[in-house]
N, C-alpha and C positions, 0 to 999 in steps of 0.2 A: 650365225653371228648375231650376237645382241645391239639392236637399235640402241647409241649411244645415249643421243637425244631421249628417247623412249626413258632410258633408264636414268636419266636426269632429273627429268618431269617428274618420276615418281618417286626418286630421292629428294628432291624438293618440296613433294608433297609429305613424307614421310618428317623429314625435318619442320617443316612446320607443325605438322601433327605434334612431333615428341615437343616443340615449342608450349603451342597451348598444352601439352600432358602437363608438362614443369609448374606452369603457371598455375596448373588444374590442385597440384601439390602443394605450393605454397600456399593456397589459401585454407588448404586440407590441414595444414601444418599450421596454420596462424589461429585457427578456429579450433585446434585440438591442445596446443602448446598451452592452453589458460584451464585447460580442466584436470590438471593432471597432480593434482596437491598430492594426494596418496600412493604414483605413481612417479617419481626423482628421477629415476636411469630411462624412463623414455622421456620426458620432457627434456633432460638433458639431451637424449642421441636424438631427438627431432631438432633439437635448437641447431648441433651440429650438422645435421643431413638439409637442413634450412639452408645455411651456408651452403653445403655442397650444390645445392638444387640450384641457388642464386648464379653458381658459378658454370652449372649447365645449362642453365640456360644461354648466360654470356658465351661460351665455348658453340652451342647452337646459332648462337647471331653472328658469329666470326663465319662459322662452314657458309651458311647462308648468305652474309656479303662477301664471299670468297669467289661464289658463284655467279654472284650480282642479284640476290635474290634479297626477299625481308620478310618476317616473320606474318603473319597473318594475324591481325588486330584482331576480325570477327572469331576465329578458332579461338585465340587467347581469351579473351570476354566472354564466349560460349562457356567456355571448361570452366574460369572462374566462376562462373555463377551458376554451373551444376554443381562444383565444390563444395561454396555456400549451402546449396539447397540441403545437402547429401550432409553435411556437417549438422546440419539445422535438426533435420532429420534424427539423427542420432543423439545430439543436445537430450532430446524428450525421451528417449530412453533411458530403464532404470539399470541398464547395463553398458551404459553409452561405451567403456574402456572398453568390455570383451567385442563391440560392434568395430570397433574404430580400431582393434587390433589385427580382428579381422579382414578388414578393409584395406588397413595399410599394408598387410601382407601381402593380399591380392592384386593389392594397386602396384608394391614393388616389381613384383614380377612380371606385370602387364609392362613395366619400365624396361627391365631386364630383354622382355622379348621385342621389345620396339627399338632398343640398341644395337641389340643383336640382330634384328630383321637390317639398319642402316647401315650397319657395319656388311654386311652382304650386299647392299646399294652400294655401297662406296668400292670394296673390292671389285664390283663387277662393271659399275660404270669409272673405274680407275681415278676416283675422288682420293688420292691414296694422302692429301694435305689432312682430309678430315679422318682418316681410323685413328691416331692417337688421340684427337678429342672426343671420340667415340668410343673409344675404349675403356678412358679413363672419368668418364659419366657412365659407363657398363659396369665397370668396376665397384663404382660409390654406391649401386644401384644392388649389387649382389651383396657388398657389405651390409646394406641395410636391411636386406632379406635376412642375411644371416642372421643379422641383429634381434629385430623381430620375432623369426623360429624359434632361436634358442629362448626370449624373456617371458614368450609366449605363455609358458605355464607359470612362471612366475607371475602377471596378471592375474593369470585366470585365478590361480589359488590367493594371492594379495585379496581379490576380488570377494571372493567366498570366503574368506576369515574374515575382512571389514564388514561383510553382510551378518554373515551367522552372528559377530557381535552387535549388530542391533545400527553398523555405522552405515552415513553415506557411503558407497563405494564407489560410484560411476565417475567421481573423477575427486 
């Protein structure tokens, strides 16, 4: 039999985790949404997955005072300001879109498995108020993977015709 308590602690750690993830994103999203001139269809599906993220987070702080818990300020200011760094970081590349495409790819599905990792916290320590607001931040999180995969070469190649023409391309 599973320690209830046991598996509370560690849903509550995990929700605070996916907490500062969100936040770790938004900044990722606010620092990448301004280089994106020669890239339209992500700047627009970041503006919209912006919103969505805003609203998992909210959906995160409902589970968390459900519990009587609260998000962890230091996690959240951690991640934003690896975000920053990590944003900064790729700024100074002459390929910053293909770096930053691959990032958000990687970053969604590290989302994807930290949903799914809670959604198995919550089944099992019987948190059964929070699976649909877990499900449905798992969801927005898969959409945007999908999103991502499929425009994927469409960057990459956008990327390589603005170059081989002589143009800026990295955003």
């Amino acid at each position: 039999m599973i320690d209830r308590d046991a598996v509370r602690h560690i849903f509550v750690v995990g929700l605070r985790d996916a907490h500062a993830m969100e936040h770790q994103a938004l900044s990722l999203m606010d620092r990448q949404i301004k280089h994106l001139a020669h890239y339209a269809e992500v700047e627009t599906r970041l503006r919209s997955h912006r919103g969505e993220t805003e609203a998992q987070i909210a959906r995160l702080e409902t589970i968390l005072a459900g519990l009587g818990e609260r998000p962890s300020m230091v996690k959240d200011l951690t991640m934003e300001l690896g975000a920053n760094l990590q944003a900064m970081a790729h700024m100074m590349a002459p390929d910053e879109i293909i770096k930053n495409s691959l990032a958000n790819f990687a970053f969604e599905n590290f989302e994807i498995a930290s949903y799914s990792a809670l959604l198995v916290m919550a089944a099992e320590g019987g948190f059964a108020d929070a699976t649909p607001l877990l499900e449905q931040s798992l969801q927005e999180e898969q959409g945007m993977a999908a999103f991502l995969e499929e425009t994927m070469p469409l960057v990459i190649r956008r990327y390589l015709a603005l170059r081989a023409g002589g143009e800026t391309a990295s955003h």
